[in-house]
N, C-alpha and C positions, 0 to 999 in steps of 0.2 A: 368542566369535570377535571378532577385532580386524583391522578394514580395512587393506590399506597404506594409507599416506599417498596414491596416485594414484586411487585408488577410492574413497576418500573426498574426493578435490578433486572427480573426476567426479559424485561424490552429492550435494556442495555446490554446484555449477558449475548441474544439473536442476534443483535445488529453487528457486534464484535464478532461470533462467529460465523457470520455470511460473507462479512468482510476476508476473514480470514482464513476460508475455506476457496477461497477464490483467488488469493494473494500469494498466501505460504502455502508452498508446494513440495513435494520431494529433494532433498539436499543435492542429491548427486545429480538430477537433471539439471535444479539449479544453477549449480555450478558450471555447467557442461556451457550451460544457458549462456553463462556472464563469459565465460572465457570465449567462446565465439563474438560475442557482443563487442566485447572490448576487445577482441582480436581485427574486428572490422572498424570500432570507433577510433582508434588509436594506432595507425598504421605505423606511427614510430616505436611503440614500445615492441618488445620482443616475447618469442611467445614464452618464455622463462617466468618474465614481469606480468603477460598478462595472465599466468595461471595463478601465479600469488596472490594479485590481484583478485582473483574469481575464488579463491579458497578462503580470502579473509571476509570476503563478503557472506556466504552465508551464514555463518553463524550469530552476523549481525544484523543480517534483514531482519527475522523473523519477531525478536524484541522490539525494534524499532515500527517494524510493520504493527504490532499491538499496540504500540503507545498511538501512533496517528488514527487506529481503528477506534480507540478508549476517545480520543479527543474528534472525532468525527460522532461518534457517540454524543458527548456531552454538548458536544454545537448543538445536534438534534435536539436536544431537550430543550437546550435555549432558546432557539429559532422557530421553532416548529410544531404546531398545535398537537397533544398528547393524543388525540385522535387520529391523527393525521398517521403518528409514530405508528400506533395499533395497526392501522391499517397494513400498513409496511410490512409489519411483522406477521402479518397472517401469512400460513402455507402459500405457498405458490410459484413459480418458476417465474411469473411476471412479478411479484412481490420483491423477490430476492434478484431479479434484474433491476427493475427500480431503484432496489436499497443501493446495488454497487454502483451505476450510472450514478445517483447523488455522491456515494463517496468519493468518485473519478472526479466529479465538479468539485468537490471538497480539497481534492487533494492537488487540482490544480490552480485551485488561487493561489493568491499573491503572497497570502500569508502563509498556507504551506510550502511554497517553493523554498520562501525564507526559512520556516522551521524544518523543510527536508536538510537543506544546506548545513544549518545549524547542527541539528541532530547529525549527519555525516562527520562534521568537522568533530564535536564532541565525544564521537567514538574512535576520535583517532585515525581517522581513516587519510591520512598522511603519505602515504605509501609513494605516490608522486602527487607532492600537494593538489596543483591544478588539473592534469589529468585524471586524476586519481576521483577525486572526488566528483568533476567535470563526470566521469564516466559512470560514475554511479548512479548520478544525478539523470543521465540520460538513457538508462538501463529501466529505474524509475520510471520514467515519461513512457517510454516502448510499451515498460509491461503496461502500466495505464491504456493504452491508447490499445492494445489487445481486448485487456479487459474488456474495454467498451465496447469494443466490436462486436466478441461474445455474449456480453450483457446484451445489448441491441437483437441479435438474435433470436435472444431468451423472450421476447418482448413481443 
């Protein structure tokens, strides 16, 4: 069986925002979030550097968080029998647990670890090169590894 094109945007359109109703969250928790984070990740930086630090990040998560949800998306269509997708996408709190537990796996291959890295480096996020991005990198991983917890729950 092969989707139209509308039923398949509608299946791409869910998956994006389950992902991203789960991911990007309120700005100013956010941030509260990362400067704690990196206040314990990074016991050298001072707490000056690590609120800059935490105030340049959000406004960058949230685009970057869309583009990985778009290309967790488009894996799904490659990989993954259109039935399979449908399923996923029906209502349900174990449906929309499943969908994020997959994009957790998604997002910790190999190949995204490389294109988180990338994508960090590409937004400039220089701020102290290795730290800097080191801590974003593993700010990432934490929220993931919450996620799953919660998704598991859902489950």
């Amino acid at each position: 069986m092969t989707l139209n094109p509308a039923d398949a945007d509608r299946l791409r359109k869910h998956i994006v925002e389950v992902i991203l109703e789960h991911v990007s969250r309120d700005e100013a928790r956010r941030r509260e979030a990362l400067s704690e984070f990196f206040g314990v990740t990074l016991p050298a930086v001072d707490d000056a550097q690590t609120q800059r630090l935490a105030e340049l990040v959000p406004p960058l998560l949230p685009v970057l968080y869309e583009k990985w949800a778009n290309m967790f998306a488009d894996r799904l269509f490659e990989t993954v029998p259109e039935e399979q997708i449908e399923d996923l996408c029906r209502s349900g709190e174990k449906n929309r647990a499943t969908l994020l537990l997959v994009y957790i796996m998604f997002m910790e291959s190999e190949r995204m670890e490389k294109q988180v890295a990338q994508d960090l480096r590409a937004h400039g996020l220089q701020l102290a090169p290795e730290a800097g991005q080191d801590a974003v990198a593993s700010y990432l991983r934490a929220r993931l590894s919450s996620l799953a917890a919660e998704a598991r729950k859902l489950q």
